[in-house]
SEPA-957092 format. One record per residue: residue number from 0; z, x, y of N, C-alpha, C in turn. Coordinates in Angstrom, 3 decimals. Atoms other than C-alpha are relative to their C-alpha. Layout:
// residues N
NUM; Z; X; Y; Z; X; Y; Z; X; Y $
...
END
This chain:
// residues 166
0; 1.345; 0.144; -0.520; 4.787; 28.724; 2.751; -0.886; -0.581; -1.093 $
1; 1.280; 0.766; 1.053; 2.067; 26.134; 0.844; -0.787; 1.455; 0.435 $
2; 1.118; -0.588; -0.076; -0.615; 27.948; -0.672; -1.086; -0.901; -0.213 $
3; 1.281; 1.256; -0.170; -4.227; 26.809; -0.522; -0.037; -0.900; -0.514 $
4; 0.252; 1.206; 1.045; -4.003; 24.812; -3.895; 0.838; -0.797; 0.400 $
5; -0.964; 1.798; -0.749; -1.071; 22.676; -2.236; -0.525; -0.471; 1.142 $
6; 0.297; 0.359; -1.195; -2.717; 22.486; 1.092; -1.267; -0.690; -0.498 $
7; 0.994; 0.774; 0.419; -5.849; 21.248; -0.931; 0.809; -1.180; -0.250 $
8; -0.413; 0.705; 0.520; -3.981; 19.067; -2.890; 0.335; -1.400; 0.987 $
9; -0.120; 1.337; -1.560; -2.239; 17.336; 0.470; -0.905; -0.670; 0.392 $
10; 0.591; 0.375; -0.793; -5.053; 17.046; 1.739; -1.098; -1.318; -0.914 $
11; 0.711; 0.423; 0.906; -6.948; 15.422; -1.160; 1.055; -1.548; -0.388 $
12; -1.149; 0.630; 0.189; -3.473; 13.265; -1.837; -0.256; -0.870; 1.601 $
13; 0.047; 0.973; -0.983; -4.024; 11.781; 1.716; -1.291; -0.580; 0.289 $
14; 1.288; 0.919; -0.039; -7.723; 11.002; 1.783; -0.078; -1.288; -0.802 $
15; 0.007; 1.431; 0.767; -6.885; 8.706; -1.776; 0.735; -0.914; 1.038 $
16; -0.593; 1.052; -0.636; -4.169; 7.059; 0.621; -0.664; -1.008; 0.969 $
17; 0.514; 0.220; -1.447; -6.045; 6.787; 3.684; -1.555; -1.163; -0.595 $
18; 1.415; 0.832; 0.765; -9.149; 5.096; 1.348; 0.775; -1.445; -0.270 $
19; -0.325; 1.376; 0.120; -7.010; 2.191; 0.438; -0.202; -0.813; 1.189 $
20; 0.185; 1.327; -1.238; -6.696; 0.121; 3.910; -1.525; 0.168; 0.321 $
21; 1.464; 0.512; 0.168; -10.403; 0.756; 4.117; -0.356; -0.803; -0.858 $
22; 0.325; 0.899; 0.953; -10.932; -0.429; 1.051; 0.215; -1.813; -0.430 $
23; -0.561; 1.496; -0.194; -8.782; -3.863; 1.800; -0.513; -0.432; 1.121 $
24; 0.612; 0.640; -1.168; -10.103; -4.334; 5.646; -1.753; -0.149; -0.442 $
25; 1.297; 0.047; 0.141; -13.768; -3.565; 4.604; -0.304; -1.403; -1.438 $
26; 0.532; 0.752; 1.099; -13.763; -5.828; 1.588; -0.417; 0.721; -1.321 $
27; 0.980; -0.639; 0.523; -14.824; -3.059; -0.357; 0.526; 0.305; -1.505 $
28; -1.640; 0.122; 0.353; -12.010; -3.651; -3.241; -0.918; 1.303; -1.171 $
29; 0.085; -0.880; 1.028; -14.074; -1.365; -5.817; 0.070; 1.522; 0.419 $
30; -0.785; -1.347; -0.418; -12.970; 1.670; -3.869; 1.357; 0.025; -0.438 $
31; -1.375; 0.097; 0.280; -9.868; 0.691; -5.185; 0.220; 1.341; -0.893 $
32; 0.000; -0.921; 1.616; -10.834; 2.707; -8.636; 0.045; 1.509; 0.612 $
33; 0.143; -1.296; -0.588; -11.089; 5.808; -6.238; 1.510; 0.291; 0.370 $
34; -0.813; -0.065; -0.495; -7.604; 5.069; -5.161; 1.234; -0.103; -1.097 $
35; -0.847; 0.460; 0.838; -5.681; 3.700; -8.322; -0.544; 0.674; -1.793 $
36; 0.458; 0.068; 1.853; -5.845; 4.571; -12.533; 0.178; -1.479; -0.600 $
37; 0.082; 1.464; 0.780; -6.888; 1.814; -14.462; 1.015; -0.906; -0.408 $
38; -0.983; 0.339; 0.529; -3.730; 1.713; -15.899; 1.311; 0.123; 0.730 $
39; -1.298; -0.045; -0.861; -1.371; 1.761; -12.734; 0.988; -0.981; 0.088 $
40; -1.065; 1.388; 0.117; 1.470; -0.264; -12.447; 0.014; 0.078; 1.923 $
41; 0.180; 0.660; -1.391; 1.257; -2.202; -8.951; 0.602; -0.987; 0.116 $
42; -1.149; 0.556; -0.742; 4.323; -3.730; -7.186; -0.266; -0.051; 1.091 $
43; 0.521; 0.615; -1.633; 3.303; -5.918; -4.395; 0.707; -1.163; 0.597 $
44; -0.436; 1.370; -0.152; 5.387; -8.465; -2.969; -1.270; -0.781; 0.438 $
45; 0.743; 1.169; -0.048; 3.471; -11.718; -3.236; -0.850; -0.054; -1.105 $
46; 0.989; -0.056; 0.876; 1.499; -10.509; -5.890; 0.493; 0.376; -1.570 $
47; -0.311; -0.464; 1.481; 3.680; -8.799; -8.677; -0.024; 0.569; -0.565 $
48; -0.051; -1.418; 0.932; 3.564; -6.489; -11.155; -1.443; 0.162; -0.611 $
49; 1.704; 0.180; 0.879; -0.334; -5.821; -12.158; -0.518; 1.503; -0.132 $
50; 0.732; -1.643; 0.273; -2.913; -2.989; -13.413; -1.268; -0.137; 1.377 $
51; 0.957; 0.517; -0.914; -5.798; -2.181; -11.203; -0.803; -1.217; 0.063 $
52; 0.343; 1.048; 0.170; -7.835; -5.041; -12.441; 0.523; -1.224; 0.460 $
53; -1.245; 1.487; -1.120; -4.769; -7.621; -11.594; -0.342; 0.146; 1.408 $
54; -0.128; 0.125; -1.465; -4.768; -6.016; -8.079; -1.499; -0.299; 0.904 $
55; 0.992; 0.753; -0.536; -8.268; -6.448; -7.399; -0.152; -1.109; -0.357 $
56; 0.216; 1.391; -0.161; -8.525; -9.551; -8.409; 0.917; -1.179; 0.804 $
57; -0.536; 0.799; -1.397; -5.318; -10.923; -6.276; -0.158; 0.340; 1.184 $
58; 0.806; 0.318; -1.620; -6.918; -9.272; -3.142; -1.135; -0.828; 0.058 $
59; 1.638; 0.949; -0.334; -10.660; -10.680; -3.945; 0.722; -1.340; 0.449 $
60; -0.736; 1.048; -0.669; -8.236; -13.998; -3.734; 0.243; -0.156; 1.149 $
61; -0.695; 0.349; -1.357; -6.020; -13.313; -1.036; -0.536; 0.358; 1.364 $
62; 1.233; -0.020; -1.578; -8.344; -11.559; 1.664; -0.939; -1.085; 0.228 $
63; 1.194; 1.192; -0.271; -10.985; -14.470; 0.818; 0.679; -0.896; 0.902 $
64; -0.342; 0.959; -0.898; -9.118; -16.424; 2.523; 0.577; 0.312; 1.526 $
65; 0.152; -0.438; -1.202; -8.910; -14.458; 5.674; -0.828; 0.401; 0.841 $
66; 0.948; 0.127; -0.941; -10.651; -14.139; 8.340; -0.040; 1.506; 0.330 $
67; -0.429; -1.392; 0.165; -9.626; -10.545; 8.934; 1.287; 0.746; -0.505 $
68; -1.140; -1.168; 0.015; -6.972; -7.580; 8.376; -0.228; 1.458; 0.507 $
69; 0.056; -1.377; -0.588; -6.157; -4.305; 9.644; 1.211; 0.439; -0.436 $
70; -0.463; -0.650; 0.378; -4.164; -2.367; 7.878; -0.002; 1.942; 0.628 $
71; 0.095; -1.221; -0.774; -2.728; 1.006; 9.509; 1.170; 0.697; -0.753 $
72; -1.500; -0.901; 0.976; -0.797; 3.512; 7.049; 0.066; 1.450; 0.775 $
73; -0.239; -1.168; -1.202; 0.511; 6.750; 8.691; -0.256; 0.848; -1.383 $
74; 0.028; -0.957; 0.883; 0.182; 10.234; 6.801; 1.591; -0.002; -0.697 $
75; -0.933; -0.138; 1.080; 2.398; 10.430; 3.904; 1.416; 0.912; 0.106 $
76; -0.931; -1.034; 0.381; 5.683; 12.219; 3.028; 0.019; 0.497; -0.853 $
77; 0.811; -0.137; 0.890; 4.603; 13.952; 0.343; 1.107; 0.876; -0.770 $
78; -0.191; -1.420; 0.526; 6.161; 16.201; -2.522; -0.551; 0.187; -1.201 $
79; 0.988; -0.280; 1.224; 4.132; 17.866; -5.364; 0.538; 0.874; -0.937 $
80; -0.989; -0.727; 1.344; 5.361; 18.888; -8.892; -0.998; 0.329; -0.691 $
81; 1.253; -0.422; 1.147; 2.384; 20.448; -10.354; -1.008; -1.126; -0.173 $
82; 0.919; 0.713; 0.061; -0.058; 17.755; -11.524; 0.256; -1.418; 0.281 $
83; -0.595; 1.175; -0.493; 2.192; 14.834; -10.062; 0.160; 0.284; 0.938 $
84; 0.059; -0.307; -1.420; 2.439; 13.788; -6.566; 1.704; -1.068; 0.263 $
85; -0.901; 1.308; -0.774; 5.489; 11.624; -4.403; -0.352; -0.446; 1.090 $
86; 0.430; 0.205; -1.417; 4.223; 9.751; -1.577; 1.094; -1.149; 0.488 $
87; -0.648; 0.989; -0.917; 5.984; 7.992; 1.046; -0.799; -0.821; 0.489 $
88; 0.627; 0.218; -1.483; 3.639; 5.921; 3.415; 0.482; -1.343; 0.489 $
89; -0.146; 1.000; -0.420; 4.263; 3.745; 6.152; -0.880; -1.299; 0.596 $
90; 1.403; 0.633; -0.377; 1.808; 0.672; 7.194; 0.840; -1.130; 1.193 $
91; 0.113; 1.881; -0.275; 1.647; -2.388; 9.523; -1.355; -0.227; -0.635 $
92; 1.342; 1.012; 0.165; -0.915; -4.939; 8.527; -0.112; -1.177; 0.190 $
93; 0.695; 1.340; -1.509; -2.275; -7.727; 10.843; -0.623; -0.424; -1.430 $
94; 0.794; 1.109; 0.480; -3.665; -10.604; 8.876; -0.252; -1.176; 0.972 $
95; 0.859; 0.926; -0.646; -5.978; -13.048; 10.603; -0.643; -1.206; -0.529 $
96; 0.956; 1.294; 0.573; -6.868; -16.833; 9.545; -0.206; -0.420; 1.398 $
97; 0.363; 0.631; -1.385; -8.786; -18.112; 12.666; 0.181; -1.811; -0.476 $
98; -0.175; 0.976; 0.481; -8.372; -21.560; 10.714; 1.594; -0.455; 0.658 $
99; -1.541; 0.519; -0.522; -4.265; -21.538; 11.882; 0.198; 0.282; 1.379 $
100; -0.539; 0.198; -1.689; -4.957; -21.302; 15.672; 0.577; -0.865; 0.717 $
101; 0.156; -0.968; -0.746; -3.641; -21.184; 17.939; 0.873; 1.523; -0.652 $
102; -1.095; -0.883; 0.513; -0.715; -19.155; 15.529; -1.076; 0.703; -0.870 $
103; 0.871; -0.530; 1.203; -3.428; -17.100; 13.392; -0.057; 1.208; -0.200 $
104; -0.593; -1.435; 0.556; -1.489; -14.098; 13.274; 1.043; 0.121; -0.677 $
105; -1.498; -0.206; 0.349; 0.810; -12.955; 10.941; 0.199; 1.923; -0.595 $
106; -0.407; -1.887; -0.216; 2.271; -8.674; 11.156; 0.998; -0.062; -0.857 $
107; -1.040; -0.738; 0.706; 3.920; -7.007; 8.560; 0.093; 1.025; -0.124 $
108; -0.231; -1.169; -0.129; 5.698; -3.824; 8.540; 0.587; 0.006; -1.611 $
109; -0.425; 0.120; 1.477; 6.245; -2.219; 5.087; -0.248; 1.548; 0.074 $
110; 0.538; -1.115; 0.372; 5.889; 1.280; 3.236; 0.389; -0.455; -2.125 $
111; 0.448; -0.084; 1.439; 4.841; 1.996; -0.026; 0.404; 1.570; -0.379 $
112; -0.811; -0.938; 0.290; 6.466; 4.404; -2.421; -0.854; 0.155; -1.079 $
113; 1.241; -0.514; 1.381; 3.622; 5.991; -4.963; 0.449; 1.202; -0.486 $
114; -0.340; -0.982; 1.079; 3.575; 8.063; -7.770; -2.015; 0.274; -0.314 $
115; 1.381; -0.426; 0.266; 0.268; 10.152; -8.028; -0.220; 1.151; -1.056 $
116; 0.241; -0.915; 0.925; -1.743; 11.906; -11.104; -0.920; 0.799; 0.597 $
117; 1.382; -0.799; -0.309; -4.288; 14.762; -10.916; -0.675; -0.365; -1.275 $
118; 1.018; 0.256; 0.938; -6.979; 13.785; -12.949; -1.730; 0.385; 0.221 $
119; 0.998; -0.517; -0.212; -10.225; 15.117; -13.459; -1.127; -0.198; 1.225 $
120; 0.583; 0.523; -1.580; -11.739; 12.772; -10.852; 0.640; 0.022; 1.473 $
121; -0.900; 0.165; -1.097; -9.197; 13.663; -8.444; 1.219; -0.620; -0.287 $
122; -1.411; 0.949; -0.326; -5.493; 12.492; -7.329; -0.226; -1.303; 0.029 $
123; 0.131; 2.312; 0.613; -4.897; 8.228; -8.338; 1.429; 0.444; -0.109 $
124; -0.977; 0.817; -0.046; -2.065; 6.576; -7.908; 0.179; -1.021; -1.516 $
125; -0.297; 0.944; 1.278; -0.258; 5.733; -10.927; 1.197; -1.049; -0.039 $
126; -1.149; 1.481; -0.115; 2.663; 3.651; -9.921; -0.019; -0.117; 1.503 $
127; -0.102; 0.603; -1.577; 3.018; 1.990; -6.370; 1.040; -1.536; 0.167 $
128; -1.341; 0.769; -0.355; 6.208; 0.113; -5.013; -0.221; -0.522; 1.681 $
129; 0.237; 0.317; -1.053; 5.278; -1.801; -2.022; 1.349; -0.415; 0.136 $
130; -1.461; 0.525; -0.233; 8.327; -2.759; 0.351; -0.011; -0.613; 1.052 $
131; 0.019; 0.379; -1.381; 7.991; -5.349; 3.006; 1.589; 0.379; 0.741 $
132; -0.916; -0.215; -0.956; 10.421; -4.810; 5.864; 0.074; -1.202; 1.017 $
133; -0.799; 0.736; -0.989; 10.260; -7.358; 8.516; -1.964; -1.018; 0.208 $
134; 1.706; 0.209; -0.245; 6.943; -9.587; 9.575; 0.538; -0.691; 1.696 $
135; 0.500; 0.651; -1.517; 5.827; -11.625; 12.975; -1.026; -0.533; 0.359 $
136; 0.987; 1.126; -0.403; 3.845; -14.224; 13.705; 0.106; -1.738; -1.672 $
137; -0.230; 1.377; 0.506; 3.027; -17.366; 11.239; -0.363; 0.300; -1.315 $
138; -0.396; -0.641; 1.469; 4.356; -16.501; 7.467; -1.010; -0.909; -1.060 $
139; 0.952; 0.399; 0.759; 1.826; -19.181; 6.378; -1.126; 0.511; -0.452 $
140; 1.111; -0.790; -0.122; -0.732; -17.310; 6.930; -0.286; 0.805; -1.484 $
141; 0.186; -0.500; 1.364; -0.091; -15.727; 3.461; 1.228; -0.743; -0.959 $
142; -0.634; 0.598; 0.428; 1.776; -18.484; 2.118; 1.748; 0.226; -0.233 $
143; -1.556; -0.156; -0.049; 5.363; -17.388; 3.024; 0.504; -1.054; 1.250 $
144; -0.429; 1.033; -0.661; 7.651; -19.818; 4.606; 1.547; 0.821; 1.222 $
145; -0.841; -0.258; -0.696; 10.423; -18.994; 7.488; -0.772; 0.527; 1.304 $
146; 0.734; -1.008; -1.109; 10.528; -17.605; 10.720; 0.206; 1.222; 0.531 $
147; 0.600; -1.152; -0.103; 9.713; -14.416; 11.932; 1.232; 0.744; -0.145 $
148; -1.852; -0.616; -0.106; 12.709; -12.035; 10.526; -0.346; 0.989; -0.627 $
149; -0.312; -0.872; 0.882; 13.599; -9.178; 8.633; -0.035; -0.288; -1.602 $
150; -0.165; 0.790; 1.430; 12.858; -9.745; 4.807; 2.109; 0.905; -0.969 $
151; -1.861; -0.547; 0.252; 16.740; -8.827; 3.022; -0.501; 1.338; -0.885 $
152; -0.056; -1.029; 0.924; 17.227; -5.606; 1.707; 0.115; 0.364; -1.349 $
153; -0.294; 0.492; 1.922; 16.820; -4.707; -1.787; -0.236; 2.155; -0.050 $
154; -0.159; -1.659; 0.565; 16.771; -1.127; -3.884; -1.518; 0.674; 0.295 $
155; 1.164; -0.738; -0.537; 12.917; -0.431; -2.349; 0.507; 0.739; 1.448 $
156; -0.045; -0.229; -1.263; 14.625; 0.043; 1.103; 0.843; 1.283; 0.327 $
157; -1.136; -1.300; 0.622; 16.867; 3.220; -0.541; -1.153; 1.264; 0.708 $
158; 1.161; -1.209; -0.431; 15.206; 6.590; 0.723; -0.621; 0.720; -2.036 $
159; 0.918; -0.412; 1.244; 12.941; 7.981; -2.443; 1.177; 1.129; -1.080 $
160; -1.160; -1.083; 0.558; 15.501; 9.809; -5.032; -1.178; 1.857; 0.160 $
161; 0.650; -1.158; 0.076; 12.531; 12.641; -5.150; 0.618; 0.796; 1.542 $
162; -0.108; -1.042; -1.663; 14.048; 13.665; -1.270; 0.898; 0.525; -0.457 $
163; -1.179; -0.816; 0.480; 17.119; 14.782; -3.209; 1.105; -0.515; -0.403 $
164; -1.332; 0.693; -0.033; 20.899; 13.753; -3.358; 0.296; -0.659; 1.387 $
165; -0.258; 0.410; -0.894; 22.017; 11.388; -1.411; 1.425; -0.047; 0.669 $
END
């Protein structure tokens, strides 16, 4: 049975999550710092290996040039080791250039595999492993080329070693 301080914790551990796709649909990228440590390491396909600073500055890029997004992450899988967190989450996210109509959608399914601190200002995300899975619609749309498939499997698509032995 969680006691309160883990049921806080969860709950505090899913508001940082749940703040990111606001923070990318709204534009609002300096909520990021509410969501990430300065010094996180951020694994994004398309974008690379960066600290927070890197990652806001390749969204201010890459959203500018959209017309919208909607990003939808589900509640986490979570496990907590004292002042470290493990998160699972899963997302789609719709990107919108009204510029590539009539095709000016392109859907990707992915989850992200984070590593969270407690820090005085709250739970942040200190490492994050994004993992596309599959997309749909027109891959230009964020400068990827092919058509609409499954991206190939790689060692992100493994279940999290924190769930146990496999």
């Amino acid at each position: 049975m969680a006691n309160l301080q883990e049921l806080s914790d969860i709950h505090d551990i899913q508001q940082v999550l749940l703040l990111y796709p606001v923070a990318l649909d709204s534009r609002a990228l300096h909520l990021l710092e509410q969501v990430f440590l300065p010094d996180a390491r951020i694994d994004i396909p398309g974008v690379g290996t960066v600290d927070l600073a890197g990652y806001q500055a390749a969204c201010t890029a890459g959203l500018g040039a959209l017309d919208a997004t909607h990003h939808v992450v589900n509640a986490p899988l979570l496990r907590l080791e004292g002042d470290v967190a493990y998160a699972r989450s899963y997302l789609v996210a719709q990107h919108i250039m009204n510029a590539a109509a009539p095709d000016a959608s392109l859907l990707i399914g992915a989850w992200y595999n984070d590593e969270l601190r407690r820090t005085p200002a709250g739970w942040r995300i200190s490492r994050r492993s994004g993992n596309a899975v599959w997309w749909s619609g027109n891959a230009a749309i964020l400068g990827m080329t092919g058509a609409p498939q499954g991206f190939p499997r790689h060692g992100g698509h493994e279940a999290p070693d924190w769930l146990g032995p496999r």
